[in-house]
C-alpha positions in Angstrom: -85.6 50.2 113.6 -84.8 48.7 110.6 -82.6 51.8 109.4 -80.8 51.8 112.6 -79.9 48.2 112.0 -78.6 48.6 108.6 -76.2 52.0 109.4 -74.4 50.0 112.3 -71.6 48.2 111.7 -71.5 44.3 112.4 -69.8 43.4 115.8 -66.3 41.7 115.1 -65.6 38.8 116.7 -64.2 38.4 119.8 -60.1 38.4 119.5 -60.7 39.3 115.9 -58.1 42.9 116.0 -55.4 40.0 117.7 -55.5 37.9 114.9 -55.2 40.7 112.9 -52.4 41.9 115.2 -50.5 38.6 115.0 -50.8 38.4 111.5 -49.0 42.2 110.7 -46.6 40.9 113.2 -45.6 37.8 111.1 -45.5 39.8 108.3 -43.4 42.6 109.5 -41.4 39.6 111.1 -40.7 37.8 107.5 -40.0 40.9 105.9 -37.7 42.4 108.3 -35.9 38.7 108.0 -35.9 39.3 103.8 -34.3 42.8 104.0 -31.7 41.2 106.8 -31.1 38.6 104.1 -30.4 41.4 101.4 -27.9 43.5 103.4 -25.8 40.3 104.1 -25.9 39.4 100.9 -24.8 43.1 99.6 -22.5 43.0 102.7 -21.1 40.2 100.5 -20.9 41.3 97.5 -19.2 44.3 98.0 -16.5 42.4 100.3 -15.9 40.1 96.8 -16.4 42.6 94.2 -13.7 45.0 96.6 -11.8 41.6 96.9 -11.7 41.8 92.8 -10.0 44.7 92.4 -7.8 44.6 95.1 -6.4 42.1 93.4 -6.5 43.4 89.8 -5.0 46.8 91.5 -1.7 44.7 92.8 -1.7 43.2 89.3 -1.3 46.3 87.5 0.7 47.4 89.8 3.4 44.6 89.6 2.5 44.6 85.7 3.8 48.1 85.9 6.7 48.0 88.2 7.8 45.0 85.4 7.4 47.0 82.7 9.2 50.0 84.5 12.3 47.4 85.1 12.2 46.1 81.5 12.2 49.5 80.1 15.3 50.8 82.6 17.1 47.3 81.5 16.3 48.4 77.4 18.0 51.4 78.0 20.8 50.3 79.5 21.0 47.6 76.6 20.6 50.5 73.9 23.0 52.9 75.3 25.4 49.7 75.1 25.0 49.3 72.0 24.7 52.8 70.8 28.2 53.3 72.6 30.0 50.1 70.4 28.0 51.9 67.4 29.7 55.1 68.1 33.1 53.7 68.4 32.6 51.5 65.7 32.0 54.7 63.5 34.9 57.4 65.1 37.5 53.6 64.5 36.2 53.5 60.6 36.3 57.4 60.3 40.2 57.3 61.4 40.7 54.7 59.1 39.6 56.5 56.2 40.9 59.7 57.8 44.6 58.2 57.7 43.8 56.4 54.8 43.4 60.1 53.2 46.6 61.3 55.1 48.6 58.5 53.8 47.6 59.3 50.1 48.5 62.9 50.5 51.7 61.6 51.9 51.0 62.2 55.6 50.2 60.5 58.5 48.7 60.5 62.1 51.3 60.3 65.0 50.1 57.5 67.1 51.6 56.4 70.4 53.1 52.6 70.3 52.7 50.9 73.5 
């Protein structure tokens, strides 16, 4: 008799597999609550961090549309000047040109207006 008694188990206690129930429940409860918690919070982040380079995206996008404008507006300004450097030259070339001309006893016919 003794043998018998010692291979059984002991009885629980009456409601004991509901407190055990309600227990697994409150813990599935607070951690179904935490991993809520982290997806809004990841929800979040990637709305700010998106946010972030939306932002920095238009930047470099106006950054380069400026730099586009100020390069188009540098051209214009060096073919300006390039032009008044040109005819700067081709004026001091005639002039040495007729200067030549007029010491060979010769000279350019130029139109007086």
């Amino acid at each position: 008799l003794q043998n018998v008694k010692r291979m059984t188990r002991p009885k629980p206690r009456p409601g004991a597999n509901v407190d055990k129930y309600m227990l697994r429940t409150e813990e599935l409860r607070k951690n179904s609550e935490h991993v809520s918690n982290l997806v809004k919070q990841d929800i979040i982040t990637h709305w700010s961090e998106s946010g972030g380079k939306q932002i920095l995206e238009k930047k470099l996008a106006r950054d380069a549309k400026a730099a586009a404008e100020e390069l188009r507006h540098l051209n214009t300004e060096l073919k300006t000047r390039r032009r008044a450097k040109l005819k700067d030259f081709y004026l001091e070339q005639d002039a040495i040109y007729e200067k030549e001309l007029n010491e060979m006893g010769l000279a350019f016919v130029k139109a007086r207006v």
